[in-house]
C-alpha positions, 0 to 999 in steps of 0.5 A: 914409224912410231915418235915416242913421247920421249922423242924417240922413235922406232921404224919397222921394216922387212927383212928378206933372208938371201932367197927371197922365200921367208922375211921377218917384221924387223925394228930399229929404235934411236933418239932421232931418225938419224941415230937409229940402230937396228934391234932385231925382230919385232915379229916373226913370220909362223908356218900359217902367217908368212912373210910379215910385213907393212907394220901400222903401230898405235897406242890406245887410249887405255895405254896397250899397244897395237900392230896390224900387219901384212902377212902371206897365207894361201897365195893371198895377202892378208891382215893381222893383229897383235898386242904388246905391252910397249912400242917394241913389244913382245908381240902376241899374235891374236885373231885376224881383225877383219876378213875379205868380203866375198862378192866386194872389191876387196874379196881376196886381198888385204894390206894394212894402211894408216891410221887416223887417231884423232878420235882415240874412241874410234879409230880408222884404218885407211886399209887396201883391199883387192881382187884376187888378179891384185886390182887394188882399192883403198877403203876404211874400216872403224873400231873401238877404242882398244881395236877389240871389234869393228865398229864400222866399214865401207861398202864401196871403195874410198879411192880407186884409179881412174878407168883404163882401157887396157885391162892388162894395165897396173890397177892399183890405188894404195894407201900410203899415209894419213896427215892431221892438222888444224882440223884437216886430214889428208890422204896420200896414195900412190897410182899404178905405183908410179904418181903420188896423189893427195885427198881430203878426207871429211867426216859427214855426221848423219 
């Protein structure tokens, strides 16, 4: 979801045709979240970028709009970029933004998180990353004002669920959204896809 400074707001959202095989990136747009009123596709789905999803949506400090987005390619989930002239586009896909890592927690999978603008000059997404048996972890990435290249990322994961002793166990920790306010930033993600937790998040100068 995206508030508008005219207090508008636009919400992405999924949609899955009848078999379950193929979704599009859809949006609404409305004067207020109960007055929304859906307007089609914000992005489609291509033969190489499959059922797109998860939009996280920000305007630069030069004023263009960017989408990262999930997408479906050989059997991995993955992480997309494109830019549009408004909050509503048009969309044009460009390059992927940052790959798995081979040998890293999150050599396979990725899916877009939320992210932190309160420095406009460097932004940072709060992304989830996995192994390809879907052991999800969050981490950050860092970019440049205008998400042209990667500035900075973590090595090893910022959250990760707390060790089980049975390793057919739901294995996943997930970014679910950021909060800024009077100087603090939190965190909040979702354990096994059944508890919902809350961190804080310092940035340590060094």
């Amino acid at each position: 979801m995206v508030q508008l400074p005219d207090s508008g707001y636009v919400v992405y959202y999924t949609g899955v045709a009848a078999d379950g095989r193929h979704g599009e990136m859809l949006y609404a747009a409305g004067p207020s979240i109960e007055r929304l009123e859906k307007k089609g596709v914000a992005m489609a789905s291509t033969p190489s970028e499959g059922n797109v999803k998860e939009a996280t949506v920000d305007r630069t400090k030069a004023g263009g709009w960017r989408m990262f987005y999930e997408y479906a390619a050989n059997d991995a989930s993955l992480i997309g970029l494109a830019i549009g002239p408004d909050v509503d586009g048009p969309w044009q896909h460009e390059r992927q933004p940052f790959a798995p890592r081979e040998g890293c927690w999150d050599n396979f999978h990725l899916s877009t998180g939320p992210l932190l603008t309160s420095d406009k000059d460097q932004p940072v997404m709060f992304y989830n990353g996995a192994t390809q048996d879907a052991r999800w972890r969050i981490g950050w990435i860092a970019f440049d004002a205008e998400y042209r290249k990667v500035v900075n990322r973590c090595i090893e994961p910022l959250i990760a669920p707390s060790p089980s002793p049975n390793r057919m166990a739901t294995d996943i920790a997930f970014a679910a959204s950021v909060v800024f306010g009077g100087g603090h930033t939190w965190l909040y993600d979702t354990r096994a896809d059944r508890a919902l937790f809350r961190a804080t998040i310092r940035k340590f100068k060094g």
